[in-house]
C-alpha positions as CSV (number, residue, x, y, z in Angstrom):
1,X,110.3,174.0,146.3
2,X,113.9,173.6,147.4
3,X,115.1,172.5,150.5
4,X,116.9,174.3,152.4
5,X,120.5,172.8,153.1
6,X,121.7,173.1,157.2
7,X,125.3,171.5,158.2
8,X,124.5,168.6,161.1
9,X,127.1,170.2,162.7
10,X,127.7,173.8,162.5
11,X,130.8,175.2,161.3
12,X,132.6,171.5,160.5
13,X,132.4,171.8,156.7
14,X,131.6,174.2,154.2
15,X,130.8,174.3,150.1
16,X,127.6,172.9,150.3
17,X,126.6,175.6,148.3
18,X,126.4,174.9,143.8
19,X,130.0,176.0,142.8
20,X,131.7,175.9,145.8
21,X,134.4,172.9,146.5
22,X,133.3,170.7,149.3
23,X,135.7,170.8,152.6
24,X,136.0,169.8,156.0
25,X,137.0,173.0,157.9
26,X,139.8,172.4,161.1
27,X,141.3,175.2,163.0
28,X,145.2,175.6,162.9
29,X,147.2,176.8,166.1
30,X,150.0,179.9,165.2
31,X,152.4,178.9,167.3
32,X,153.0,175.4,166.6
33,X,151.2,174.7,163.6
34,X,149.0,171.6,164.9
35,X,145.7,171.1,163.0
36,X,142.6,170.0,165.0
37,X,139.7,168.5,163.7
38,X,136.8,168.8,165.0
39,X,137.8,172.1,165.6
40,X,139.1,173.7,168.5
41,X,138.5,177.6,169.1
42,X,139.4,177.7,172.6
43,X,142.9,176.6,173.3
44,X,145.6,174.5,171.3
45,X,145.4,170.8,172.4
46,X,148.8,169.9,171.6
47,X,150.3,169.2,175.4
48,X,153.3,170.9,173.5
49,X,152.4,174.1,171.7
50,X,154.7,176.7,173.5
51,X,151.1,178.2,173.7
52,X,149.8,181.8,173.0
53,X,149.3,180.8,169.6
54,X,146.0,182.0,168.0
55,X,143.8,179.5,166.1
56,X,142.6,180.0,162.8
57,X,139.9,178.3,160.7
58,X,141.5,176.3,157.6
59,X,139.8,174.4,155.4
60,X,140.9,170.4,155.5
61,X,143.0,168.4,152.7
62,X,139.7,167.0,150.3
63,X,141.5,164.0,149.9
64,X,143.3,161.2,151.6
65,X,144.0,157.7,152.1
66,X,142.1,154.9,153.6
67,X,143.6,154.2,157.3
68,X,140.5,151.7,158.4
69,X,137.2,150.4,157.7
70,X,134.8,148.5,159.2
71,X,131.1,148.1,158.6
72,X,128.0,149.1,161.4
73,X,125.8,147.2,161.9
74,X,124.3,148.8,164.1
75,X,121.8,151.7,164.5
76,X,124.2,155.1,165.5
77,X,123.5,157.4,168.3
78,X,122.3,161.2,167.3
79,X,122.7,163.0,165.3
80,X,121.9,160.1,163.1
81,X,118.3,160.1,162.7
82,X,116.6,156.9,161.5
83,X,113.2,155.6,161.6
84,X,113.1,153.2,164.3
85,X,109.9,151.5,162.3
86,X,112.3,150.9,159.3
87,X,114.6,147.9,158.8
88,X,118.3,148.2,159.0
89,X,120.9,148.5,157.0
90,X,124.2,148.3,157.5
91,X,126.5,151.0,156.9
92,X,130.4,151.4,156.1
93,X,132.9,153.9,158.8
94,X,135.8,155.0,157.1
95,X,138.7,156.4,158.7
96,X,140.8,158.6,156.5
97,X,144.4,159.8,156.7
98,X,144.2,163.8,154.5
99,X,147.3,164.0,152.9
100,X,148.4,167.6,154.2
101,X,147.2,167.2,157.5
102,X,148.8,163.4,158.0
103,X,145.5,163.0,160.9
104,X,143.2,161.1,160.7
105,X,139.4,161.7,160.2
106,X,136.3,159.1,160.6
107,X,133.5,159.5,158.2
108,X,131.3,157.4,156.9
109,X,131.3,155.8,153.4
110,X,128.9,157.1,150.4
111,X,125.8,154.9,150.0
112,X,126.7,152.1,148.3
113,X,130.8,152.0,148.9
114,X,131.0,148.8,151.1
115,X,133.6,147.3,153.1
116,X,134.4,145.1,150.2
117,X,135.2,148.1,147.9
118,X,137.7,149.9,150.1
119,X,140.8,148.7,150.8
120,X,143.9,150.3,153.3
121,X,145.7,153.2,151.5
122,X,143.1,153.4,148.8
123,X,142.8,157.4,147.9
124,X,139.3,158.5,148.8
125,X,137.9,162.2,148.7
126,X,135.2,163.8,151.0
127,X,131.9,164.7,149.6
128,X,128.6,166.1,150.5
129,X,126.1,164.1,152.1
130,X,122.6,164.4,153.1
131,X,122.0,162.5,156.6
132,X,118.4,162.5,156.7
133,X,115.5,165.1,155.2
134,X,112.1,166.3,155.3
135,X,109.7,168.5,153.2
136,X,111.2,171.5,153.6
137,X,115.0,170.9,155.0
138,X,117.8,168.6,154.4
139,X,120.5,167.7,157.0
140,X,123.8,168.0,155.5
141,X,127.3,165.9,156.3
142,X,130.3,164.6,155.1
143,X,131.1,161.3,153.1
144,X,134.4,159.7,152.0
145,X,134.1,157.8,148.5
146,X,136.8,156.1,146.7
147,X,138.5,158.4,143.7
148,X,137.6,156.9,140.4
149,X,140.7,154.5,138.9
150,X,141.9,154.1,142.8
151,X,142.3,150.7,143.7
Protein backbone atom coordinates (compact mmCIF):
# COMPACT_ATOMS: atom_id res chain seq x y z
CA UNK A 1 0.00 0.00 0.00
CA UNK A 2 1.19 3.47 -0.80
CA UNK A 3 1.25 6.27 1.34
CA UNK A 4 -0.40 8.96 0.67
CA UNK A 5 1.97 12.18 0.21
CA UNK A 6 0.42 15.61 2.19
CA UNK A 7 2.72 18.99 2.02
CA UNK A 8 3.52 20.03 6.01
CA UNK A 9 2.53 23.17 4.85
CA UNK A 10 -0.12 23.60 2.30
CA UNK A 11 0.57 25.42 -0.79
CA UNK A 12 4.55 26.18 0.01
CA UNK A 13 5.90 23.68 -2.53
CA UNK A 14 4.75 21.58 -5.18
CA UNK A 15 6.16 18.40 -7.49
CA UNK A 16 5.92 15.97 -5.09
CA UNK A 17 4.23 14.12 -7.45
CA UNK A 18 6.66 11.10 -9.91
CA UNK A 19 7.65 13.36 -12.89
CA UNK A 20 7.07 16.52 -11.72
CA UNK A 21 10.20 18.93 -10.78
CA UNK A 22 10.40 19.76 -7.12
CA UNK A 23 9.80 23.65 -6.14
CA UNK A 24 9.19 25.93 -3.53
CA UNK A 25 6.25 28.06 -4.61
CA UNK A 26 6.41 32.21 -3.60
CA UNK A 27 3.95 34.74 -4.68
CA UNK A 28 5.16 37.69 -6.81
CA UNK A 29 3.65 41.35 -6.41
CA UNK A 30 2.57 43.12 -10.16
CA UNK A 31 3.43 46.22 -9.31
CA UNK A 32 6.79 46.10 -8.00
CA UNK A 33 7.99 42.79 -8.77
CA UNK A 34 9.03 41.79 -5.02
CA UNK A 35 8.96 37.91 -4.41
CA UNK A 36 7.76 36.71 -0.96
CA UNK A 37 8.41 33.53 0.43
CA UNK A 38 6.46 32.09 2.47
CA UNK A 39 3.87 33.40 0.52
CA UNK A 40 1.87 36.29 0.84
CA UNK A 41 -1.77 36.41 -0.75
CA UNK A 42 -3.03 39.30 1.06
CA UNK A 43 -1.08 42.39 0.43
CA UNK A 44 2.62 43.12 -0.90
CA UNK A 45 5.00 43.49 2.09
CA UNK A 46 7.45 45.62 0.42
CA UNK A 47 6.92 49.12 2.63
CA UNK A 48 7.55 50.41 -1.03
CA UNK A 49 5.42 48.73 -3.67
CA UNK A 50 3.45 51.80 -5.12
CA UNK A 51 0.71 49.16 -4.12
CA UNK A 52 -2.41 47.86 -6.11
CA UNK A 53 -0.28 45.33 -7.48
CA UNK A 54 -1.85 41.83 -7.65
CA UNK A 55 0.10 38.78 -6.38
CA UNK A 56 0.67 35.87 -8.22
CA UNK A 57 1.82 32.34 -7.33
CA UNK A 58 5.45 31.59 -8.95
CA UNK A 59 7.29 28.79 -8.46
CA UNK A 60 10.91 29.48 -6.54
CA UNK A 61 14.66 29.32 -8.26
CA UNK A 62 15.50 25.20 -7.40
CA UNK A 63 18.78 26.19 -6.76
CA UNK A 64 20.97 28.52 -4.87
CA UNK A 65 23.89 29.22 -2.81
CA UNK A 66 24.81 28.49 0.71
CA UNK A 67 24.36 31.92 2.78
CA UNK A 68 24.61 30.08 6.49
CA UNK A 69 24.70 26.98 8.39
CA UNK A 70 24.61 25.91 11.60
CA UNK A 71 23.71 22.67 13.22
CA UNK A 72 20.51 22.04 15.98
CA UNK A 73 21.00 20.51 18.42
CA UNK A 74 18.12 20.81 19.65
CA UNK A 75 14.61 19.15 19.43
CA UNK A 76 12.36 21.86 16.98
CA UNK A 77 9.01 23.20 17.73
CA UNK A 78 5.87 21.79 15.48
CA UNK A 79 5.46 20.96 12.92
CA UNK A 80 8.38 18.81 13.56
CA UNK A 81 7.27 15.76 14.98
CA UNK A 82 9.62 13.58 16.90
CA UNK A 83 9.26 10.87 19.38
CA UNK A 84 10.05 12.34 22.58
CA UNK A 85 11.03 8.52 23.84
CA UNK A 86 13.78 8.48 21.03
CA UNK A 87 17.35 9.86 21.40
CA UNK A 88 18.39 12.89 19.57
CA UNK A 89 20.10 13.65 16.82
CA UNK A 90 21.30 16.61 15.69
CA UNK A 91 20.31 18.14 12.55
CA UNK A 92 21.86 20.77 9.98
CA UNK A 93 19.68 24.45 9.10
CA UNK A 94 20.65 25.73 5.89
CA UNK A 95 19.97 29.02 4.76
CA UNK A 96 19.98 29.48 0.99
CA UNK A 97 20.30 32.46 -1.22
CA UNK A 98 18.01 31.16 -4.98
CA UNK A 99 19.78 32.59 -7.58
CA UNK A 100 16.73 34.42 -9.38
CA UNK A 101 15.11 35.57 -6.42
CA UNK A 102 18.64 36.91 -4.63
CA UNK A 103 16.37 36.10 -0.94
CA UNK A 104 17.05 34.10 1.14
CA UNK A 105 15.33 30.84 2.35
CA UNK A 106 15.96 28.49 5.59
CA UNK A 107 15.67 24.85 5.10
CA UNK A 108 17.04 22.26 6.59
CA UNK A 109 19.84 20.01 5.21
CA UNK A 110 19.13 16.31 3.64
CA UNK A 111 19.93 13.46 6.20
CA UNK A 112 23.28 12.99 6.30
CA UNK A 113 24.65 16.65 4.74
CA UNK A 114 26.41 17.99 7.99
CA UNK A 115 27.74 21.21 8.86
CA UNK A 116 31.18 19.94 7.91
CA UNK A 117 30.07 19.25 4.28
CA UNK A 118 28.59 22.62 3.45
CA UNK A 119 30.52 25.41 3.14
CA UNK A 120 29.32 29.56 2.35
CA UNK A 121 28.47 29.96 -1.46
CA UNK A 122 28.44 26.22 -2.09
CA UNK A 123 25.47 25.69 -4.81
CA UNK A 124 22.80 23.54 -3.24
CA UNK A 125 19.36 22.55 -4.78
CA UNK A 126 15.92 21.92 -2.89
CA UNK A 127 14.61 18.55 -2.76
CA UNK A 128 11.70 16.59 -1.42
CA UNK A 129 11.67 15.49 2.05
CA UNK A 130 9.62 13.40 4.16
CA UNK A 131 9.33 14.99 7.84
CA UNK A 132 7.90 12.20 9.62
CA UNK A 133 5.37 9.19 8.53
CA UNK A 134 2.94 6.62 9.52
CA UNK A 135 1.12 3.52 8.06
CA UNK A 136 -0.87 5.07 5.76
CA UNK A 137 0.55 8.94 5.24
CA UNK A 138 3.74 10.68 4.87
CA UNK A 139 4.45 14.31 5.79
CA UNK A 140 6.13 16.02 3.04
CA UNK A 141 8.85 19.11 3.17
CA UNK A 142 11.58 20.63 1.65
CA UNK A 143 15.45 19.91 1.95
CA UNK A 144 18.52 21.75 0.51
CA UNK A 145 21.46 19.27 -0.52
CA UNK A 146 24.72 20.18 -2.00
CA UNK A 147 24.88 19.71 -6.10
CA UNK A 148 27.10 16.89 -6.96
CA UNK A 149 30.90 18.30 -8.01
CA UNK A 150 30.04 21.66 -5.84
CA UNK A 151 32.54 22.37 -3.42
Amino acid sequence: MERTRTPVVSGWFTGTEAGDGFRLLGTRCSACASVFFPREDAYCRNPHCPGGGELAEVPLSPRGRVWSYTDGRYRPPAPYVSDPDAPWEPYTLVAVELEAERMVVLGQAAPGVTPADLAVGMEVEVVEGVLDEDAGAARTTWWFRPVEGAR
